[in-house]
N, C-alpha and C positions, 0 to 999 in steps of 0.2 A: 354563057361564056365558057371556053374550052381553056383557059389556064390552070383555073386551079388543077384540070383533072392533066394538064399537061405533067404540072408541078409534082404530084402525086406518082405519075409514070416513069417522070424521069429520076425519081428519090426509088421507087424500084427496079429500074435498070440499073444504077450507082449500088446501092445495096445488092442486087444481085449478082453484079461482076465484083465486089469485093468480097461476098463470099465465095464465089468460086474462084480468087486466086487466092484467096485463102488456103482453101480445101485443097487444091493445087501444091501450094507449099508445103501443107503439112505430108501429101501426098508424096511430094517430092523427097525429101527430108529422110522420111523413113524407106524410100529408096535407095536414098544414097549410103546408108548403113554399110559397114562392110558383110559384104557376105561370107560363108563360110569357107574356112580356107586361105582367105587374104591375111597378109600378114600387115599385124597392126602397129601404127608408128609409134613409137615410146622414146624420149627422151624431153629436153628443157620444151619442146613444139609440144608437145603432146603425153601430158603425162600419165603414170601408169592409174587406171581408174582404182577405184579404192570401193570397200561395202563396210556401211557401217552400222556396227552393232553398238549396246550400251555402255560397254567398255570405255572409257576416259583418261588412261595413266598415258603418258609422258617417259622417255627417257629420264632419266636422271638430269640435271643440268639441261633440260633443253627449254633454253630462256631467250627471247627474245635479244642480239647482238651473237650470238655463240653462231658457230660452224661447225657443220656436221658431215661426214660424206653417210652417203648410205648405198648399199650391195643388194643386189637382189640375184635371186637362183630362178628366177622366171623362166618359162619355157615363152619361145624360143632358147631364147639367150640370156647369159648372165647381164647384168652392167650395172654400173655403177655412176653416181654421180654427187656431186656436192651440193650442198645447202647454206645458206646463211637465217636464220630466223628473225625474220620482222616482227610478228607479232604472235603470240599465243591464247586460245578460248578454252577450254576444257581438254577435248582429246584432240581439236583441230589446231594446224598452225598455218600463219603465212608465211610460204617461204619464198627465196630469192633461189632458183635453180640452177646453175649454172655448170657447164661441161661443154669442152672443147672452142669455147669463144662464145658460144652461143648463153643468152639467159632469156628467163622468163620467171614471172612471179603469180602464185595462186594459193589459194586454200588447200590445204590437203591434212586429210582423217589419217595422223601418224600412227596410231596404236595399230591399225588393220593394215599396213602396208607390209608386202611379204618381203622383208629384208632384216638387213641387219643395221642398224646407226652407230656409227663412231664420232666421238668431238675430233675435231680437230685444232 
């Protein structure tokens, strides 16, 4: 009987084309990177990456309901934008981002970002 080995061929054609869309995607993925020179989108869409070190301190007052703007002197460009704080873990917080209509909300590693925070 030729099923079983049917069975067996077509569970390796299935596994084999979804590893290679896999490999595809991840292929894909890391092309789409920016490449050098592109300038990178930063604001409530897209915000500024962070690296984090062991560091854990907080502003002062930066407690979950409070509003903060924060400045940065980033190359390209300067900018600035305001924060409302949802929730806070150590050095990370979740904030509510918002500037010019637009918002968006994420984690972000406060102590490491290169700016300045004010309450509002």
């Amino acid at each position: 009987m030729n099923l079983p080995k049917l069975r067996t061929d077509r569970s390796r054609l299935v596994f084999g084309g979804l590893a290679a869309i896999a490999i595809l995607a991840v292929w894909g993925a890391q092309r789409s990177a920016a490449a050098p020179g592109q300038m990178a989108q930063i604001g409530p869409g897209a915000p500024l990456p962070v690296f984090v070190v062991n560091e854990q301190t907080l502003p002062d007052d930066f407690v979950p309901g409070s509003t903060w703007r924060f400045e940065t002197w980033t190359v390209p460009n300067a900018m600035s934008w305001t924060a409302r704080v949802e929730r806070v873990s150590g050095g990370w917080a979740y904030l509510n981002v918002y500037d010019a209509g637009r918002s968006a909300s994420g984690w972000y590693y406060v102590p490491q970002m290169p700016g300045r925070w004010q309450r509002q």
